[in-house]
N, C-alpha and C positions, 0 to 999 in steps of 0.2 A: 707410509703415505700411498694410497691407492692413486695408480696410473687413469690418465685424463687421457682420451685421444682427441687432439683436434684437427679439424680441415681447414683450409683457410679458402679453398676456389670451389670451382663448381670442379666435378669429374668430366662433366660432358664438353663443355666449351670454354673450361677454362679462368670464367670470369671469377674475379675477388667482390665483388658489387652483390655481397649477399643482403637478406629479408628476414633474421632472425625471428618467428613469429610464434614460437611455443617451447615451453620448458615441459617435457613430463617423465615424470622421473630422473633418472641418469641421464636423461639426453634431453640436447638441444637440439630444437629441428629448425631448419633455413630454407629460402627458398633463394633460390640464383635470379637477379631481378633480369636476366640478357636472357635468357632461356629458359627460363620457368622450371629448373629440375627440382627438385624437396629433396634435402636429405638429411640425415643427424649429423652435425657439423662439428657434434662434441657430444661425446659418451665415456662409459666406463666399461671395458673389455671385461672384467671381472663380472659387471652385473649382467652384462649380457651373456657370458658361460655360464652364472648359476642359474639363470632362466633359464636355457637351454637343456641345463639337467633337474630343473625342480618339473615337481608335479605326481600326484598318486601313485607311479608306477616305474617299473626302469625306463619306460621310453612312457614320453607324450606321444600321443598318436594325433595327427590332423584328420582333416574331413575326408583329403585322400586315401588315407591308410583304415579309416574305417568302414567308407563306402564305398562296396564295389562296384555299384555301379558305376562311379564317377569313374574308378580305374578303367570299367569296361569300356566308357566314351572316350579316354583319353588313348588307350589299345585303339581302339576303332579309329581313331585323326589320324595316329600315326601311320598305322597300315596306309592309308589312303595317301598319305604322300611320300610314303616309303616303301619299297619291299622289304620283309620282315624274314629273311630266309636264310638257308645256312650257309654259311663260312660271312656272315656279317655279322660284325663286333659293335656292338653298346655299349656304352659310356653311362651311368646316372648318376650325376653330380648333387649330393645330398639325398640319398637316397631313404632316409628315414628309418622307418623300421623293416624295408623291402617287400611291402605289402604289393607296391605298383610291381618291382621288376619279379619277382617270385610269380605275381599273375600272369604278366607276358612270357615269363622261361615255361610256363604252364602249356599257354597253346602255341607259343613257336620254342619249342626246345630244343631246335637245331640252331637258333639263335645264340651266339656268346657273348655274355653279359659280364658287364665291373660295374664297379660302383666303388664312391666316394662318400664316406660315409665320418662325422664327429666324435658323437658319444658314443662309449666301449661298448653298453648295454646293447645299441641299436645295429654295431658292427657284429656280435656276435651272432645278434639275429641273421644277418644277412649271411653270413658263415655259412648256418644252419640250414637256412632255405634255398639259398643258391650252390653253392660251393666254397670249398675252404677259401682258393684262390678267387672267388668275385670280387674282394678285399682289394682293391688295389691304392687306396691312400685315405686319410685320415681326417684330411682336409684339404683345399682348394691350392694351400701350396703344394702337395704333392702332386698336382695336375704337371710343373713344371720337371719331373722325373720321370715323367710316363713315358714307356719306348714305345708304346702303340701307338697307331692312327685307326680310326674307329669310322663308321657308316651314319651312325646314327649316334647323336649328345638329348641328353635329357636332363631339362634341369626345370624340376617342377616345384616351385614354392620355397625356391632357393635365392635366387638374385636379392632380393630384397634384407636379406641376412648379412651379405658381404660386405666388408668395407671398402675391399677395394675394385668395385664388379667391372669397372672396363677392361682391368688389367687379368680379369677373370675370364673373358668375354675373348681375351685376341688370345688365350690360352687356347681356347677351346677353341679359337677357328683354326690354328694351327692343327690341334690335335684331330681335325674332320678330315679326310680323304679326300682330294676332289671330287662335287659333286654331294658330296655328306649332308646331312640336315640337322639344325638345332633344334627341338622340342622347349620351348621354353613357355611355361609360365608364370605370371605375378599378380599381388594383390593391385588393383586399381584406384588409386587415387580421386580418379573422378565418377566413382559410384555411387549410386543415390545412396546406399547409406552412410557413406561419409559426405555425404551432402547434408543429411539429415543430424548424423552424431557427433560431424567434424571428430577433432583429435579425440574422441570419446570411443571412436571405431573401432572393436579390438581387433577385426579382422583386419585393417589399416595400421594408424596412429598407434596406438595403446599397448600392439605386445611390443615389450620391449627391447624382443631382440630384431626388430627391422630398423632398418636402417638407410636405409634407399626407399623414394616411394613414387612408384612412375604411372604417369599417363601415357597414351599412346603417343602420344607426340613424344616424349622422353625417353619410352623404351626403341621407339623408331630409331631417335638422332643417337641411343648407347650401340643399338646393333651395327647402324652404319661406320659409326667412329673405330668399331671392332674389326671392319672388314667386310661384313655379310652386304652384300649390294642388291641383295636380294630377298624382300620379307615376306611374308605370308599374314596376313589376321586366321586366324580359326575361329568362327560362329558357330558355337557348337547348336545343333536344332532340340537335342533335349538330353540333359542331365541331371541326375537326383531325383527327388521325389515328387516334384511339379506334376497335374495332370489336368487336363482341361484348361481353362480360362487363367489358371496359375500358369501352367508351361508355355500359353499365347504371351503372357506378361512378359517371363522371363525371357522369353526369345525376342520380344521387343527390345525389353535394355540390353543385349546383348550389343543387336541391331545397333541403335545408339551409345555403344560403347560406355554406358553408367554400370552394366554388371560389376560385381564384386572383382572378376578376376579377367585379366587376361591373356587371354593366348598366341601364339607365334611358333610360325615356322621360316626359321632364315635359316639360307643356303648360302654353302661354298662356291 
C-alpha cells in the first residue's frame, strides 16, 4: 500500500480552517481560509521522487540551468547585495544540475561553494564541475548536520518542492553568519498566467512535485516566522529574451508582482 502524506494546519499560522479546492493528480491542494497560504495538504512521496527523476535525460534541466542569461541576472542581484570574495562560503540548496553555482565559481573562484543536491545523476554533476567535496548533503535533512556557517544561502526554485519549508527556513537562518544573506526564489501564485490557466499552470499548479505555492504576502509571513526580520523584493529590470516593448511588459508585471517568479533577499 503506497504511503499518503497528510497536513492537517496551515505551516504559516497554524490554522486547521482549511479550503480544499483542487485534486490534480497525487495531490490535494488547500488554501488556509486565516491566511491565504496554498499548499498540497495531501500527496504521495513516491510520485513526487519519480517526477523528480523521470524525464529524457539523467537530469531535467529548468529554464535556470539552461539559460545563462537568467544565471547571469541572478550573479549580477547577488553581487549587488553581497560581496562575492574570498574566504566567503556558499551554501546552494538544491542545486540542480550546478549550472548556476559552476557559473559563479567561474567568475568569483576565490569564492567556496556546497551545495545540496537530490538525485545521484545531478550530484555527480556537481562533483565534476565544482569539486569532489562541494557535495555536502543529499537533501534538506542534511542541512541539520552541516558544521558550517556560510555568508551567503541560495535557494533557487527550491522552496516550493519541500514539504516541510518553514522548518527548512529556520535551518538555514541558523546555518547564515551574522549578517549573511538568503537568495531565495519561487514560482508566484499570483501571476498572470495562472490567472489566465489557473491549476492548468505548469510552471505553478501542474508539476507535480510542488508543493507549497506562495504570494508575496506568503513568502513574506514564511521568511518572517523563520527569523529573517528583514526582506528584500528583487525587480529584476531585464532577463531572458524579452527586448523592446516585450521587456517594457515584463518589467511592468514584475512591478505589480503578477510575474511568474519571485524574488528575495532576506538577512540575518
Amino acid at each position: 500500500m503506497e504511503e499518503i502524506f497528510r497536513k492537517s494546519s496551515c505551516e504559516i499560522c497554524g490554522s486547521a480552517n482549511l479550503n480544499e479546492f483542487a485534486s490534480i493528480g497525487h495531490r490535494k491542494i488547500a488554501a488556509c481560509r486565516k491566511c491565504g497560504f496554498v499548499f498540497s495538504n495531501e500527496f504521495n512521496p513516491l510520485k513526487v521522487s519519480e517526477a523528480y527523476n523521470a524525464g529524457p535525460g539523467p537530469v531535467k534541466m529548468s529554464g535556470l540551468e539552461k539559460d545563462a542569461r537568467i544565471r547571469a541576472e541572478l550573479i549580477k542581484t547577488l553581487a549587488r547585495c553581497r560581496e562575492l570574495s574570498i574566504n566567503h562560503k556558499l551554501l546552494d540548496v538544491g542545486a540542480g544540475t550546478g549550472e548556476f553555482i559552476a557559473a559563479l565559481h567561474a567568475i568569483y573562484p576565490a569564492l567556496e561553494i556546497y551545495s545540496i543536491q537530490k538525485t545521484k545523476s545531478a550530484q555527480e554533476l556537481i562533483r565534476d564541475r565544482i569539486a569532489p567535496g562541494a557535495l555536502i548533503g543529499t537533501d534538506t535533512d542534511s542541512l541539520e548536520h552541516i558544521n558550517k556557517q556560510f555568508d551567503i544561502i541560495t535557494m533557487l526554485q527550491t522552496l516550493e518542492h519541500l514539504n516541510s519549508p518553514l522548518k527548512t527556513l529556520r535551518t538555514l537562518y541558523e546555518l547564515l553568519k551574522p549578517g549573511g544573506v538568503l537568495f531565495i526564489t519561487v514560482p508566484n501564485i499570483n501571476s498572470y498566467q495562472v490567472m489566465l490557466r489557473g491549476i492548468d499552470n505548469n510552471y505553478c499548479f501542474s508539476n507535480e512535485t510542488h508543493l507549497q505555492f506562495y504570494s508575496r504576502k506568503s513568502l513574506e509571513a514564511m521568511l518572517l516566522k523563520a527569523g529573517f526580520k528583514r526582506k528584500k523584493r528583487i525587480i529584476p529590470g531585464r532577463c531572458g529574451n524579452a527586448t523592446g516593448i516585450g521587456m517594457a511588459i515584463q518589467f511592468a508585471l514584475r512591478i505589480l508582482c503578477i510575474s511568474n517568479e519571485l524574488r528575495y533577499i532576506a538577512f540575518k
